[in-house]
C-alpha positions as CSV (number, residue, x, y, z in Angstrom):
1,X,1.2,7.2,-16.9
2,X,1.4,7.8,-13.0
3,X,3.2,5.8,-10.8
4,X,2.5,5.0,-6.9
5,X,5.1,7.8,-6.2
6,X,2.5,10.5,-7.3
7,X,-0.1,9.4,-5.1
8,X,0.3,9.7,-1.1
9,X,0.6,6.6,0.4
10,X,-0.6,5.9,4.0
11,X,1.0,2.9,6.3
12,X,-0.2,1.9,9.8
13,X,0.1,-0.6,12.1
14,X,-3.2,-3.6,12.2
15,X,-4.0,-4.7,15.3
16,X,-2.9,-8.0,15.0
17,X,0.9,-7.1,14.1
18,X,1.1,-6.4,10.9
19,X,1.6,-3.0,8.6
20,X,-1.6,-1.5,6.6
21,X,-0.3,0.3,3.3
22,X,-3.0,2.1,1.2
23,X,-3.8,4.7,-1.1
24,X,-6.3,7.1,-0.3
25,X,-7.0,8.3,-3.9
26,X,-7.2,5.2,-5.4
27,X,-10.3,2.4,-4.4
28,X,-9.0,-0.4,-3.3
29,X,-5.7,-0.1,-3.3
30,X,-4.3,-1.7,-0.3
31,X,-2.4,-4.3,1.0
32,X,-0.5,-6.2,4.4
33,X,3.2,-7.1,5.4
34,X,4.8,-8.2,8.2
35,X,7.1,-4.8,8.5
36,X,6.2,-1.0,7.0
37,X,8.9,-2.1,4.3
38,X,7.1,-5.3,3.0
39,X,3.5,-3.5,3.1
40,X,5.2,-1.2,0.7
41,X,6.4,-3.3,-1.6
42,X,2.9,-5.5,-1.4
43,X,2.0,-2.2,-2.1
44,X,3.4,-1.4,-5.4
45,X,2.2,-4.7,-6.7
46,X,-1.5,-4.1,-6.0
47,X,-0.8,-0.6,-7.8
48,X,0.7,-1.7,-10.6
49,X,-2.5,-4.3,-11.1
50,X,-4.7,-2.1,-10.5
51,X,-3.1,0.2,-13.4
C-alpha cells in the first residue's frame, strides 16, 4: 500500500490567508490550514480516507 510520501504533494498560499495542500495524482485530495504545517497534516487525513 502507498503512502502520501510516494505521491508529490503541492502547498500554496489561498488568497484569503490560509495554506492549499493537494495532490496532483490523486482526485480530490486536498485540504486547508492555517500554516503550510497544518495543511499538511489536514493533508494526510484526507489521504488516508481516501485510501
Amino acid at each position: 500500500m502507498k503512502s502520501l510520501q510516494d505521491y508529490t504533494t503541492v502547498i500554496c498560499p489561498d488568497n484569503n490567508g490560509t495554506f492549499f495542500a493537494y495532490v496532483p495524482a490523486i482526485f480530490g485530495c486536498h485540504a486547508l490550514g492555517q500554516t503550510p504545517d497544518e495543511a499538511r497534516a489536514e493533508l494526510v487525513y484526507v489521504f488516508e480516507m481516501k485510501f
